[in-house]
KOLMARMAR-597070 format. One record per atom (N, C-alpha, C): atom name; residue number from 1; x, y, z. Coordinates in pm, whole numbers, plus 50000, padded with zeros to 5 digits. Atoms other than C-alpha are relative to their C-alpha. Layout:
<atoms>
('CA'; NUM; (X; Y; Z)) ...
</atoms>
This chain:
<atoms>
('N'; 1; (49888; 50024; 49911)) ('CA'; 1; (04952; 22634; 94040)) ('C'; 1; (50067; 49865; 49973)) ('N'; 2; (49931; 50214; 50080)) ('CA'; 2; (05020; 22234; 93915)) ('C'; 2; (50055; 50038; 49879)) ('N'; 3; (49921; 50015; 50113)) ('CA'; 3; (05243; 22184; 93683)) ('C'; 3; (50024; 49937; 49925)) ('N'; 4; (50015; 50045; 50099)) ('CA'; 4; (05131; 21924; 93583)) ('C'; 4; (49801; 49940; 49999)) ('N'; 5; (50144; 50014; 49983)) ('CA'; 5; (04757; 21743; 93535)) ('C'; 5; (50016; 49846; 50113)) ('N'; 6; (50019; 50125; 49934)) ('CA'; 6; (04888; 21454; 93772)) ('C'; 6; (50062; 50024; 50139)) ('N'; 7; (49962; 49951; 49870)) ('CA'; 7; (05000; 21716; 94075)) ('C'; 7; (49858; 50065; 50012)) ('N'; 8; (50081; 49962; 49959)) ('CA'; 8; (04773; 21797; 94277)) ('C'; 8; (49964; 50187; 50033)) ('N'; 9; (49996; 49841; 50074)) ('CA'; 9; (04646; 22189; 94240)) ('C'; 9; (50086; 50098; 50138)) ('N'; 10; (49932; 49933; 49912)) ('CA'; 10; (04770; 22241; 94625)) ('C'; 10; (50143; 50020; 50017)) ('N'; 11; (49845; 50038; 50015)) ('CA'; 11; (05125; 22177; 94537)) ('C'; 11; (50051; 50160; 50001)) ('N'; 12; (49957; 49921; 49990)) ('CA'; 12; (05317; 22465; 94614)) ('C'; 12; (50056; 50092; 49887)) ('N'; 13; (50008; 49891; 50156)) ('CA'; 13; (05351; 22763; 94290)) ('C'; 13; (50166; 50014; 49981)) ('N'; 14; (49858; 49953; 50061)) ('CA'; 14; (05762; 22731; 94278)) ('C'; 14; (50057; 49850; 50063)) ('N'; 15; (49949; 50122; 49934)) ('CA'; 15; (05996; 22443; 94323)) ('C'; 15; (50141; 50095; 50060)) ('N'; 16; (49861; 49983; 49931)) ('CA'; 16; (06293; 22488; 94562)) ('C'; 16; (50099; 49893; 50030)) ('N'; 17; (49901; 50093; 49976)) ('CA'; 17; (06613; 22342; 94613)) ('C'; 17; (50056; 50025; 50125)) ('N'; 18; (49973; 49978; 49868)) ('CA'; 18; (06746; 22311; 94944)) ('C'; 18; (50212; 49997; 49974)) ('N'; 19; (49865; 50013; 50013)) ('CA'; 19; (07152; 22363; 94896)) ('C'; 19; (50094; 50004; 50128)) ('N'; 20; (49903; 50087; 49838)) ('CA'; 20; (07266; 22143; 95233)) ('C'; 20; (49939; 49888; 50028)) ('N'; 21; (50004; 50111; 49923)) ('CA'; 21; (07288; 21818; 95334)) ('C'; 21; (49989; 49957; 50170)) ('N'; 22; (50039; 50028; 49847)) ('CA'; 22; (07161; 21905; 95702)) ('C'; 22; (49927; 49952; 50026)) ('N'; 23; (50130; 50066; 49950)) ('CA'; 23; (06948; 21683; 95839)) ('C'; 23; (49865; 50074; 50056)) ('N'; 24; (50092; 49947; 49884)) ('CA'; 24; (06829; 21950; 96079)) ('C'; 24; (49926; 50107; 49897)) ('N'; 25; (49989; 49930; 50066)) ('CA'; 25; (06794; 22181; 95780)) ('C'; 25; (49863; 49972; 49944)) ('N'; 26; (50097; 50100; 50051)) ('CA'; 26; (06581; 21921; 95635)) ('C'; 26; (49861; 49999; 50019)) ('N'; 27; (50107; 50033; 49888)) ('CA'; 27; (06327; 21843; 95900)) ('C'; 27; (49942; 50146; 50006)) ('N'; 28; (50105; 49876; 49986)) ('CA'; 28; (06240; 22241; 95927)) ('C'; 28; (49932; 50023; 49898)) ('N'; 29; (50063; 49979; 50104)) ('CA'; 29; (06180; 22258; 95589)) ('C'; 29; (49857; 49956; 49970)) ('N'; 30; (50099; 50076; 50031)) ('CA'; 30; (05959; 21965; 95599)) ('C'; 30; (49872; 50054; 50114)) ('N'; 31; (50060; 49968; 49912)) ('CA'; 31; (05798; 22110; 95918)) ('C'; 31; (49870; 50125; 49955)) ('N'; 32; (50016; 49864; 50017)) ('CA'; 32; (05747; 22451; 95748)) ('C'; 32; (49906; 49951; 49814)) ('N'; 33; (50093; 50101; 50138)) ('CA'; 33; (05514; 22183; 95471)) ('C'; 33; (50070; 50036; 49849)) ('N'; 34; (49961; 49923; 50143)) ('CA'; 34; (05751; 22317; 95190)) ('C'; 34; (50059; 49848; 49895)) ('N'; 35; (49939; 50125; 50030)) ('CA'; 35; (05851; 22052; 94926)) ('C'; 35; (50139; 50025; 49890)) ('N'; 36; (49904; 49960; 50058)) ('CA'; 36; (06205; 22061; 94777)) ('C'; 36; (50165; 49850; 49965)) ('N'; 37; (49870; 50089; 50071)) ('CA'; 37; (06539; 21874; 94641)) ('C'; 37; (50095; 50070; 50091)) ('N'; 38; (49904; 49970; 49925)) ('CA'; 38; (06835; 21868; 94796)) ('C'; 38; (50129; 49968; 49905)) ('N'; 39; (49871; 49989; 50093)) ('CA'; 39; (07191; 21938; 94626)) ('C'; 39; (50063; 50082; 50131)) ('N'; 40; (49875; 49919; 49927)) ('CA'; 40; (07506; 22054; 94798)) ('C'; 40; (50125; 50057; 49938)) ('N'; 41; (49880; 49896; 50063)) ('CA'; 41; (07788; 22269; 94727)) ('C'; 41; (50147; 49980; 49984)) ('N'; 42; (49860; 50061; 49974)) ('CA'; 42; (08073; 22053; 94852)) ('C'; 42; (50120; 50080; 49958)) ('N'; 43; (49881; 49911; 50019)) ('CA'; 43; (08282; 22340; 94867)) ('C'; 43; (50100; 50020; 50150)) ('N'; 44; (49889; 49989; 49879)) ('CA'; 44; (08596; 22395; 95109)) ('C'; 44; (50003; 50122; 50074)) ('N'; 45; (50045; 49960; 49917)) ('CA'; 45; (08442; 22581; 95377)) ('C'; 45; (50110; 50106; 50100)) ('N'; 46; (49892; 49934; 49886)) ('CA'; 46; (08768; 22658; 95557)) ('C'; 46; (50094; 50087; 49885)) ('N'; 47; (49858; 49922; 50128)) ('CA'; 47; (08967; 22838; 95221)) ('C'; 47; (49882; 50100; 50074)) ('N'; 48; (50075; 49867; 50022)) ('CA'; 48; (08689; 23132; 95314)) ('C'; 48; (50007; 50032; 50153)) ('N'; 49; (49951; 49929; 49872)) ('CA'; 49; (08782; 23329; 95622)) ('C'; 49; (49961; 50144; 50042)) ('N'; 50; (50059; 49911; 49945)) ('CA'; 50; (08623; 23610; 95766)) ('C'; 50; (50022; 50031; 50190)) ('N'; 51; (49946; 49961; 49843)) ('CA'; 51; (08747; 23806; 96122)) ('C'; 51; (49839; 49999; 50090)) ('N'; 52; (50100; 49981; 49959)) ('CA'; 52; (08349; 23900; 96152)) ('C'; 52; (49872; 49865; 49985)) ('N'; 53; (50070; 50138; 50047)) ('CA'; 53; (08082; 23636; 96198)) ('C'; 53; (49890; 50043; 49930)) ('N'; 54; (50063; 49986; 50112)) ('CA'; 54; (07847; 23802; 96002)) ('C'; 54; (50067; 50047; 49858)) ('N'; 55; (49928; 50022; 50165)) ('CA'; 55; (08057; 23839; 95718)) ('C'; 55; (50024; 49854; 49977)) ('N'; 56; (49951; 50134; 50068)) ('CA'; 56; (08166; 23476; 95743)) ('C'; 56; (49836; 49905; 49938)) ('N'; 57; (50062; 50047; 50043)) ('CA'; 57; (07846; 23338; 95748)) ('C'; 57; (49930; 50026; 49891)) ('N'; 58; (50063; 49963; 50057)) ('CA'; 58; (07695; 23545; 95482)) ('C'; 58; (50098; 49958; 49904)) ('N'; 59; (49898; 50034; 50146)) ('CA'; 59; (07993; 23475; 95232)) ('C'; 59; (49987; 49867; 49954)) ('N'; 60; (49982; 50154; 49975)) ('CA'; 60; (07962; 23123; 95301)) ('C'; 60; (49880; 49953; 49925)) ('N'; 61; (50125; 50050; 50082)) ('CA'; 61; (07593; 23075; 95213)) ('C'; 61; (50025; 50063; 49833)) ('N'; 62; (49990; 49965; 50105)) ('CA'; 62; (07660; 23283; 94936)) ('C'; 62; (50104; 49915; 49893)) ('N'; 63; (49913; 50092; 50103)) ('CA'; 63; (07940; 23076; 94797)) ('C'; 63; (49950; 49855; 49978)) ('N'; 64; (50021; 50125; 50015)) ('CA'; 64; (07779; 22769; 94872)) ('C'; 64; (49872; 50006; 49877)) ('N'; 65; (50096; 49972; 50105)) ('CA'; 65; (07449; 22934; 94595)) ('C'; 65; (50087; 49994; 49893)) ('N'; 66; (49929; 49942; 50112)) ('CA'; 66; (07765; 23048; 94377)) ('C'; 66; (50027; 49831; 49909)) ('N'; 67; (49875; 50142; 50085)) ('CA'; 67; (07932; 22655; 94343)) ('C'; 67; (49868; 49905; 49956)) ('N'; 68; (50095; 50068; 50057)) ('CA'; 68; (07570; 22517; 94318)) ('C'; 68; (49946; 50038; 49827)) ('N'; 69; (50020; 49935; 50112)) ('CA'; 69; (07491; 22763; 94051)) ('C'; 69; (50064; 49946; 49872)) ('N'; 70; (49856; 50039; 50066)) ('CA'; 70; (07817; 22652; 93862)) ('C'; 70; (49989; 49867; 49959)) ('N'; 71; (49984; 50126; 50050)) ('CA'; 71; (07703; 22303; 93833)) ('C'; 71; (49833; 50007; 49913)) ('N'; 72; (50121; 50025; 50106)) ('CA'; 72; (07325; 22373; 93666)) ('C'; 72; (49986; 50085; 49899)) ('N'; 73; (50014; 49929; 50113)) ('CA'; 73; (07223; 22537; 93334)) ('C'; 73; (49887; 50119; 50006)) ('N'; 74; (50122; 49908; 49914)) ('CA'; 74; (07059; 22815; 93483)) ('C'; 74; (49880; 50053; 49896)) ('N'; 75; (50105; 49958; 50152)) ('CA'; 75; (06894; 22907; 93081)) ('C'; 75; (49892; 49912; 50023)) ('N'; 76; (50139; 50049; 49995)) ('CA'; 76; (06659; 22624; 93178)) ('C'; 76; (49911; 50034; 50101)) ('N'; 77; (50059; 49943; 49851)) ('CA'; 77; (06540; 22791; 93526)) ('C'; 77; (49946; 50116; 49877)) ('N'; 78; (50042; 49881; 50057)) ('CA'; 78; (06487; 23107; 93251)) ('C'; 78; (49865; 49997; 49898)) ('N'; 79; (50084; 49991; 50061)) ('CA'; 79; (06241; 22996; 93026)) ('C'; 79; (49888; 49996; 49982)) ('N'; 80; (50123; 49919; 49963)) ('CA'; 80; (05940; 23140; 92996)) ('C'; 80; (49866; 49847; 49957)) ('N'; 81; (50088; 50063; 49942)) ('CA'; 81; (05626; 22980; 93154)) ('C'; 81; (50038; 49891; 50057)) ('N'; 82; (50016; 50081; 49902)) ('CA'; 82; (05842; 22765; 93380)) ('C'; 82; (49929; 50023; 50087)) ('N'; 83; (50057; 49974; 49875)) ('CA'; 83; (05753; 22790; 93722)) ('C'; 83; (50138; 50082; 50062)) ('N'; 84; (49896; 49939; 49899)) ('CA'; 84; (05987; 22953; 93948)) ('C'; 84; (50065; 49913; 50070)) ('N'; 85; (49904; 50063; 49904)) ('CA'; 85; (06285; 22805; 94121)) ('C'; 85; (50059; 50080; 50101)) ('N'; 86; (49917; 49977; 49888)) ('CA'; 86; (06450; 22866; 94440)) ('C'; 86; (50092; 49912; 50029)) ('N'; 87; (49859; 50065; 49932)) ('CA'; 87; (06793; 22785; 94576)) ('C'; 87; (49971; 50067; 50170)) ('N'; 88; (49967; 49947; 49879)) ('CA'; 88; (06841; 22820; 94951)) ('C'; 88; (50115; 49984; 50037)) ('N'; 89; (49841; 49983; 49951)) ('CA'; 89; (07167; 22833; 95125)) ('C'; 89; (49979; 50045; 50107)) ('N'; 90; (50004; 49872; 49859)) ('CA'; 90; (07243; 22936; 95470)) ('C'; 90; (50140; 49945; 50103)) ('N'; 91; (49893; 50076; 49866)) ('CA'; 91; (07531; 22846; 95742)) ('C'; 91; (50011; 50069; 50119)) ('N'; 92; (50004; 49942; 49843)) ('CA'; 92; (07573; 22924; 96092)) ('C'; 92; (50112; 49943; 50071)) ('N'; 93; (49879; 50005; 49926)) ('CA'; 93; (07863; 22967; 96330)) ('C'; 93; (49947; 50044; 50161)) ('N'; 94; (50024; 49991; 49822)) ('CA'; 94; (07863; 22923; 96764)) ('C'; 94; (50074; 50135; 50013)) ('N'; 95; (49877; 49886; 49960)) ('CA'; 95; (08041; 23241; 96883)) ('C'; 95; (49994; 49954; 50186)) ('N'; 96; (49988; 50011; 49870)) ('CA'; 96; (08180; 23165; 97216)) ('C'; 96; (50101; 50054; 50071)) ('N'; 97; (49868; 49884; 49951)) ('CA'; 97; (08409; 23428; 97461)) ('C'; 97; (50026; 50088; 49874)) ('N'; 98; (50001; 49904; 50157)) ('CA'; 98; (08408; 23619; 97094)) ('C'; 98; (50072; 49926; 49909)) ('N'; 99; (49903; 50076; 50048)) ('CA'; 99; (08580; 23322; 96946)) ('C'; 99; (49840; 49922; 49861)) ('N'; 100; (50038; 50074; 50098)) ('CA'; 100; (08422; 23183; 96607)) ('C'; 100; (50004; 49850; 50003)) ('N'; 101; (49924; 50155; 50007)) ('CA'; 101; (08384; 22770; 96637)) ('C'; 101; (49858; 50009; 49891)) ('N'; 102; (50086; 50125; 50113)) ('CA'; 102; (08244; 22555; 96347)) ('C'; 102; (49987; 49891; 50037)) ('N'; 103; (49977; 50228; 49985)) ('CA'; 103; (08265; 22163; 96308)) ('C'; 103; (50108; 49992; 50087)) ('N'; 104; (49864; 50039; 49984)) ('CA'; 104; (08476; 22061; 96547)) ('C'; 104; (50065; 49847; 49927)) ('N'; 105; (49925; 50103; 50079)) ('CA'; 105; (08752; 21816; 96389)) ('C'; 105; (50046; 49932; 50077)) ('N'; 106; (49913; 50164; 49901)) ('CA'; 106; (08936; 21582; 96684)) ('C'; 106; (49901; 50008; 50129)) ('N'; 107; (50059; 50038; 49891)) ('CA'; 107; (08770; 21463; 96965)) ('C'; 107; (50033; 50127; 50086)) ('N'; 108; (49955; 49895; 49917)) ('CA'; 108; (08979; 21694; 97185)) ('C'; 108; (49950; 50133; 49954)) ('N'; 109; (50075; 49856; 50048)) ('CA'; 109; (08814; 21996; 97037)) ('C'; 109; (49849; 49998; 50026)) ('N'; 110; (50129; 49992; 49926)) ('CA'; 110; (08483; 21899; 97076)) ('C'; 110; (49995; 49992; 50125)) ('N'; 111; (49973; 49996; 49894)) ('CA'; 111; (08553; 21811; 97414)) ('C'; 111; (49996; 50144; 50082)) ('N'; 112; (49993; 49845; 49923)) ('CA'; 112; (08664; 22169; 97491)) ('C'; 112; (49897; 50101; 49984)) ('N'; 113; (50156; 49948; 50022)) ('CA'; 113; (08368; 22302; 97309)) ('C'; 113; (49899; 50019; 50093)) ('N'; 114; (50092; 50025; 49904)) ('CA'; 114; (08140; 22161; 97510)) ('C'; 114; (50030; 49965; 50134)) ('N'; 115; (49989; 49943; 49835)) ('CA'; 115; (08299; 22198; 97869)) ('C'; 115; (50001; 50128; 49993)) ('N'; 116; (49982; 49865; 49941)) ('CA'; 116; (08315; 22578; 97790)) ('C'; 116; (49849; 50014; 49982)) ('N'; 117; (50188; 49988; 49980)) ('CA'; 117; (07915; 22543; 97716)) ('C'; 117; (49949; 49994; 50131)) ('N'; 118; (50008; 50086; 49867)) ('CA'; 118; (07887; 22388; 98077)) ('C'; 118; (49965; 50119; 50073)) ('N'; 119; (50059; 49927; 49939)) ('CA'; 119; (07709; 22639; 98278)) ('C'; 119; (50025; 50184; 49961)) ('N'; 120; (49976; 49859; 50085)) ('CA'; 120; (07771; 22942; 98052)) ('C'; 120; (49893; 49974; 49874)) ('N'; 121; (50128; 50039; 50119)) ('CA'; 121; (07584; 23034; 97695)) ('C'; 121; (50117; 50095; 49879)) ('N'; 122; (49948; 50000; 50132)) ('CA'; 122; (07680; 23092; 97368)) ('C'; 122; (49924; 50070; 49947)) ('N'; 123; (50143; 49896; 50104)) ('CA'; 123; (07564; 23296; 97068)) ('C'; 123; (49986; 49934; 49872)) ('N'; 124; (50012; 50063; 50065)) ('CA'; 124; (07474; 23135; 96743)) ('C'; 124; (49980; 50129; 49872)) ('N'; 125; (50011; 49941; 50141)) ('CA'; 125; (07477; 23348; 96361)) ('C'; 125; (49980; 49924; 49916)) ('N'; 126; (50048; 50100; 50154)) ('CA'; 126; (07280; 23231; 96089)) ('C'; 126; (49966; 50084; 49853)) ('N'; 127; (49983; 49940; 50118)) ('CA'; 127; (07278; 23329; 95732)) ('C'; 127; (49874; 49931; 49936)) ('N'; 128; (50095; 50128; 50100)) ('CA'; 128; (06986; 23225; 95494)) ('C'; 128; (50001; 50107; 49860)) ('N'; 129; (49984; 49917; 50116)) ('CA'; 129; (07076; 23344; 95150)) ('C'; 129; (49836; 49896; 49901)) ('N'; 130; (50060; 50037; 50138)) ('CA'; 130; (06771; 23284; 94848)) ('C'; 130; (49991; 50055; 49889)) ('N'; 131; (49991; 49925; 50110)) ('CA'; 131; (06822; 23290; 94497)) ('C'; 131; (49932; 49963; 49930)) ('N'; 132; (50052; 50050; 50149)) ('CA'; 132; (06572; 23283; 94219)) ('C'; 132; (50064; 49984; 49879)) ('N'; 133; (49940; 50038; 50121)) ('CA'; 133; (06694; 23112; 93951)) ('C'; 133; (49969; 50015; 49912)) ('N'; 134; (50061; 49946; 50158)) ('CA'; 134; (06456; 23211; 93705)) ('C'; 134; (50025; 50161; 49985)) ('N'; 135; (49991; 49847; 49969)) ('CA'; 135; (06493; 23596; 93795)) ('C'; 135; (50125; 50044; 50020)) ('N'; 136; (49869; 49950; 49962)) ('CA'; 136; (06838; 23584; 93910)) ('C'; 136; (50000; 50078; 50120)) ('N'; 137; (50007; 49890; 49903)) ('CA'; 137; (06724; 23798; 94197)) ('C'; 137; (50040; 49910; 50131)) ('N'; 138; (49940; 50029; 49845)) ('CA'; 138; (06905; 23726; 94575)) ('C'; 138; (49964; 50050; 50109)) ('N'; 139; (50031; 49917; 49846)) ('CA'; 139; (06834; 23822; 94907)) ('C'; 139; (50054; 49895; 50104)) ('N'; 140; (49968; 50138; 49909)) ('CA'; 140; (06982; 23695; 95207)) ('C'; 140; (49996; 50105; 50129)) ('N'; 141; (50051; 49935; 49868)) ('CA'; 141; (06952; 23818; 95566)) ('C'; 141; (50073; 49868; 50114)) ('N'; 142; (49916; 50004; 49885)) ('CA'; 142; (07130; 23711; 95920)) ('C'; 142; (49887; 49987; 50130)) ('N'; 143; (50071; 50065; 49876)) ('CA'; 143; (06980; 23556; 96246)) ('C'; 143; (50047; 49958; 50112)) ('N'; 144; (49943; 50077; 49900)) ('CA'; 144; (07098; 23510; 96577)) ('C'; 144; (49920; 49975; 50113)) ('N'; 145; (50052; 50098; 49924)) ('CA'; 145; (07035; 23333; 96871)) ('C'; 145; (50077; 50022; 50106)) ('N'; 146; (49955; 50072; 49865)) ('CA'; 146; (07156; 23276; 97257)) ('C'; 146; (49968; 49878; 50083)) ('N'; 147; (50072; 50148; 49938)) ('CA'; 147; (07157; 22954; 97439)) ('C'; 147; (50092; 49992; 50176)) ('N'; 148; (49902; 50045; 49856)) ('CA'; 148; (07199; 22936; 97798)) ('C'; 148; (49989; 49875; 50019)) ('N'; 149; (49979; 50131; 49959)) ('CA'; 149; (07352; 22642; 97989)) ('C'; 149; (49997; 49962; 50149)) ('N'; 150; (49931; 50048; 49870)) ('CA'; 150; (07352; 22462; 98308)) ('C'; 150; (50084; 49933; 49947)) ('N'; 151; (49866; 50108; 50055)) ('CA'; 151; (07627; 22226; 98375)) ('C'; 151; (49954; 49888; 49931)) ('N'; 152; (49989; 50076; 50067)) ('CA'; 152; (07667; 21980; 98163)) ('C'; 152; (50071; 49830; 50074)) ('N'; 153; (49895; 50082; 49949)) ('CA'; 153; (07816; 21626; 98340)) ('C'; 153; (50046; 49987; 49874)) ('N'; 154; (49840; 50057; 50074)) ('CA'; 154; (08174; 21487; 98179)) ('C'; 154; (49921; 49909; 49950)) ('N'; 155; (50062; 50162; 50035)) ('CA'; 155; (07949; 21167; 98127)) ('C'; 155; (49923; 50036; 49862)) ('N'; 156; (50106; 49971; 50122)) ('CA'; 156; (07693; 21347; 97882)) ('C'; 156; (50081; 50069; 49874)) ('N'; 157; (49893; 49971; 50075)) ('CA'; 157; (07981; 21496; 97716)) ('C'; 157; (50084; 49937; 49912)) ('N'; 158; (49946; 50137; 50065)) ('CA'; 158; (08137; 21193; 97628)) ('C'; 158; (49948; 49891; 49920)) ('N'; 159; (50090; 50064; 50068)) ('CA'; 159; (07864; 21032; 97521)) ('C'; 159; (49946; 50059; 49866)) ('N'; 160; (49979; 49916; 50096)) ('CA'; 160; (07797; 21349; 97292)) ('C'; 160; (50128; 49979; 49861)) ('N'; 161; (49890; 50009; 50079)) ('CA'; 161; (08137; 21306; 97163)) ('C'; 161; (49983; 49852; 49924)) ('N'; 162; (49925; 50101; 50051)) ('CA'; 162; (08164; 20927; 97118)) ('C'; 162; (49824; 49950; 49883)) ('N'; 163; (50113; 50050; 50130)) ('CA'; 163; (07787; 20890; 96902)) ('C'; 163; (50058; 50091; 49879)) ('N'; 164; (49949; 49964; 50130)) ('CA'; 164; (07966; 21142; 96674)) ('C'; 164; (49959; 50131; 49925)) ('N'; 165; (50035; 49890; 50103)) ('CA'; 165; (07727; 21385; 96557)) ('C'; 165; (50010; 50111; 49992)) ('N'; 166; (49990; 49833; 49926)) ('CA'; 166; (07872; 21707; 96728)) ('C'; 166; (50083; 50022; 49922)) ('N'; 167; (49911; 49942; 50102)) ('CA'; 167; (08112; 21696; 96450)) ('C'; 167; (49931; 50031; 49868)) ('N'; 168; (50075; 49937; 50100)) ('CA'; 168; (07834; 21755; 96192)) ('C'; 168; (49920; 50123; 50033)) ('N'; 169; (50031; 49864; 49940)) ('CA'; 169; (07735; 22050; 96366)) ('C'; 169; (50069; 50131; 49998)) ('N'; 170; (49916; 49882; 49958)) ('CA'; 170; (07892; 22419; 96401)) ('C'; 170; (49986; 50024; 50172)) ('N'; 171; (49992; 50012; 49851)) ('CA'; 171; (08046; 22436; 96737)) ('C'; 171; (49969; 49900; 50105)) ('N'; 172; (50047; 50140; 49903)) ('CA'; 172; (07939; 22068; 96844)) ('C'; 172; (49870; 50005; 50102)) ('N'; 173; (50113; 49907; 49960)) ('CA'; 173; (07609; 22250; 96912)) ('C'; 173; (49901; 49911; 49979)) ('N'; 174; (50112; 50102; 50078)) ('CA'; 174; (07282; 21985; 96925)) ('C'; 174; (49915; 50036; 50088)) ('N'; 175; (50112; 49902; 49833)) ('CA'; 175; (07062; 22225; 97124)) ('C'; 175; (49884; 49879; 49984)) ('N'; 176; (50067; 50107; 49969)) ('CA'; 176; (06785; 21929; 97005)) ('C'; 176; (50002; 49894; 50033)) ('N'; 177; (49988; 50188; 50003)) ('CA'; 177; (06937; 21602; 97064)) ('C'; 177; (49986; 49982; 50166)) ('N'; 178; (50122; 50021; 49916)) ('CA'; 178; (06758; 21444; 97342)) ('C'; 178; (50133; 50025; 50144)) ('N'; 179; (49944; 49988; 49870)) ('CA'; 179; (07086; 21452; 97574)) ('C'; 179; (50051; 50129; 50038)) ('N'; 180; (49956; 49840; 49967)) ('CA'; 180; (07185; 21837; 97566)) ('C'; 180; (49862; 50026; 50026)) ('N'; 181; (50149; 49928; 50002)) ('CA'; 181; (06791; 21929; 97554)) ('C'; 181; (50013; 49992; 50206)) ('N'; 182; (49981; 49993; 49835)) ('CA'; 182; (06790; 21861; 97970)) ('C'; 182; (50107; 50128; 50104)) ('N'; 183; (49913; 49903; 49901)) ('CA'; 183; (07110; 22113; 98047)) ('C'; 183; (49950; 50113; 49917)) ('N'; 184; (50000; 49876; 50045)) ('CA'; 184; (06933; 22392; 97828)) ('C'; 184; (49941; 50100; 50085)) ('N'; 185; (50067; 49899; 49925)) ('CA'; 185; (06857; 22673; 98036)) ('C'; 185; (49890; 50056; 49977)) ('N'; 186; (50019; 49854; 50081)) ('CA'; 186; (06739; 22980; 97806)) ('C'; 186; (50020; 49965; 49897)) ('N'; 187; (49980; 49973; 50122)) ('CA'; 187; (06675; 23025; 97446)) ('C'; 187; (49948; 50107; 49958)) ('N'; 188; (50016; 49865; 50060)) ('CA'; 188; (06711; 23385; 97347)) ('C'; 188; (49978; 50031; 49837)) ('N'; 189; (50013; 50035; 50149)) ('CA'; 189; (06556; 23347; 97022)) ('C'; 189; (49917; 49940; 49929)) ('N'; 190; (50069; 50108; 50103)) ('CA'; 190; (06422; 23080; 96775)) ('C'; 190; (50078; 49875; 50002)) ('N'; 191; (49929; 50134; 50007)) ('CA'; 191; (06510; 22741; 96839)) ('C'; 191; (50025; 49922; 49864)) ('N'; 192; (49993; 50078; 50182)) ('CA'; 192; (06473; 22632; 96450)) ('C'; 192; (50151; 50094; 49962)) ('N'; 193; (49880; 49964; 50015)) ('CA'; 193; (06759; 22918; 96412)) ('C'; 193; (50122; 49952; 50047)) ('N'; 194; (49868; 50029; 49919)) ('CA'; 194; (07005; 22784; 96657)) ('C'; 194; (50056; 49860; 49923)) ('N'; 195; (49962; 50170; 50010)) ('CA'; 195; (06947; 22415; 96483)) ('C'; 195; (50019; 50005; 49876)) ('N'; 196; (49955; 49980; 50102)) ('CA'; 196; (07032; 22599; 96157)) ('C'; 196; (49913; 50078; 49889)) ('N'; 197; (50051; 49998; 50103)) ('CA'; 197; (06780; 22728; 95972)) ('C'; 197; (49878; 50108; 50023)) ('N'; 198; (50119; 49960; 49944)) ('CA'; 198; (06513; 23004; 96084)) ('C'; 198; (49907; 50048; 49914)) ('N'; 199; (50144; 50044; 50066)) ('CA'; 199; (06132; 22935; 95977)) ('C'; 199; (49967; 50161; 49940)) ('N'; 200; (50022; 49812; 50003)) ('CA'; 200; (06085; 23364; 95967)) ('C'; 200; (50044; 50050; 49887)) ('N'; 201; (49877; 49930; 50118)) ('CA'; 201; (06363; 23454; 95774)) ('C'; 201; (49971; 49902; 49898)) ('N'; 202; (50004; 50078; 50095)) ('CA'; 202; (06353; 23175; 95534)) ('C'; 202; (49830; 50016; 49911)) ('N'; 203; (50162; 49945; 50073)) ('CA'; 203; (05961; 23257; 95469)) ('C'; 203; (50025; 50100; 49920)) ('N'; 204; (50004; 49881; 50065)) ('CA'; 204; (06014; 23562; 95413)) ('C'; 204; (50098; 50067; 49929)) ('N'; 205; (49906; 49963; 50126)) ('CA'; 205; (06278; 23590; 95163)) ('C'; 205; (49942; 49899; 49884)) ('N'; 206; (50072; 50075; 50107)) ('CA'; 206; (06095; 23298; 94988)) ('C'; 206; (49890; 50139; 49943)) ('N'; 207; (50083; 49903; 50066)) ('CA'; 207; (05821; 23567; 94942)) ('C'; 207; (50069; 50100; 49923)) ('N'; 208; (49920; 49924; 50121)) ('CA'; 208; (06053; 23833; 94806)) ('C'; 208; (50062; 49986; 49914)) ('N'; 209; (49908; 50006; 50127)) ('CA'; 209; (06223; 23635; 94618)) ('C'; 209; (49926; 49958; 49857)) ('N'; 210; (50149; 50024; 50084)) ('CA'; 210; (05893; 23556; 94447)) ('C'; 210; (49948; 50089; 49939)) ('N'; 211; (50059; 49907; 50005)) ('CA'; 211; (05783; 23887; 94400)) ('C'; 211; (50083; 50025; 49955)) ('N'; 212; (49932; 49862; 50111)) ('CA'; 212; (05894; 24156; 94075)) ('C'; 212; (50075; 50095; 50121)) 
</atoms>
């Protein structure tokens, strides 16, 4: 399983790449003891448009594997007696009143975001595409989530808004950060899904994507 004589033999039998710069993305990974690299796709998120949210999110991870793909020499992932590589990918969109939100972009948008959260709940779609790079083989699969709310005060809202990070989020959504965690009601679901990334699904496409 080492790959080399100066890794240790428990080291995990494939290397993976993690393709997102989410923090939260990050932290499950590391949770879920997996060890991996991180590269991103820095692709323009909003040219790709979809009416359905499982089409958007699934196109999305998928394009974000496609533009990573596009920048490595995938013949060296192919040759025989590497080890196996993995790419992951995944994105997730809030659905709220049947309305699609992402990142919000001006203050005033997050704002509205999160007063229509305020004693209502939301639904969350997640995508986790994996591609072996030595095999070429893909699989990707879809995850959702509900999050109920009490109210929310204007005060915690603002404070949300003005630290900033509800704009690195889809839908200004931080079901963990320590000041939304208090108005969460209900979580219909997997809380690792809602915060981007679910431990289940992501296992278990690692295994198939492992497997002839």
């Amino acid at each position: 399983m080492a790959a080399g004589s100066s890794i240790p033999a428990t080291r995990q039998p494939f290397k993976l790449i993690l393709g997102s710069s989410s923090v939260a993305r990050k932290h499950i990974l590391e949770e879920m003891g997996l060890e991996f690299q991180v590269m991103t796709a820095d692709i323009d998120e909003k040219s790709i448009r979809r009416e359905n949210p499982d089409d958007l999110v699934m196109v999305l991870a998928e394009a974000k594997a496609d533009a990573i793909m596009s920048r490595l020499n995938i013949t060296d992932y192919q040759k025989e007696g590497n080890q196996p590589t993995l790419l992951l990918t995944s994105d997730i969109v809030v659905v709220h009143e049947g309305i699609i939100r992402e990142k919000p972009t001006t203050k005033e948008e997050a704002r509205q975001f999160l007063k229509g959260y305020s004693g209502g709940h939301v639904s969350t779609v997640g995508s986790v595409v994996v591609t072996n790079l030595t095999t070429r083989k893909r699989l990707g699969s879809l995850d959702k989530a509900e999050v109920y709310f009490h109210d929310i005060p204007d005060e915690v809202i603002e404070n949300l808004i003005d630290e900033g990070v509800v704009f690195r989020v889809a839908g200004g959504l931080l079901l963990e950060h320590p000041l939304t965690l208090p108005f969460v009601e209900a979580v219909i679901g997997s809380s690792d899904s809602v915060m981007g990334l679910s431990k289940e699904i992501a296992n278990k496409l690692i295994h198939d994507a492992l497997s002839t």
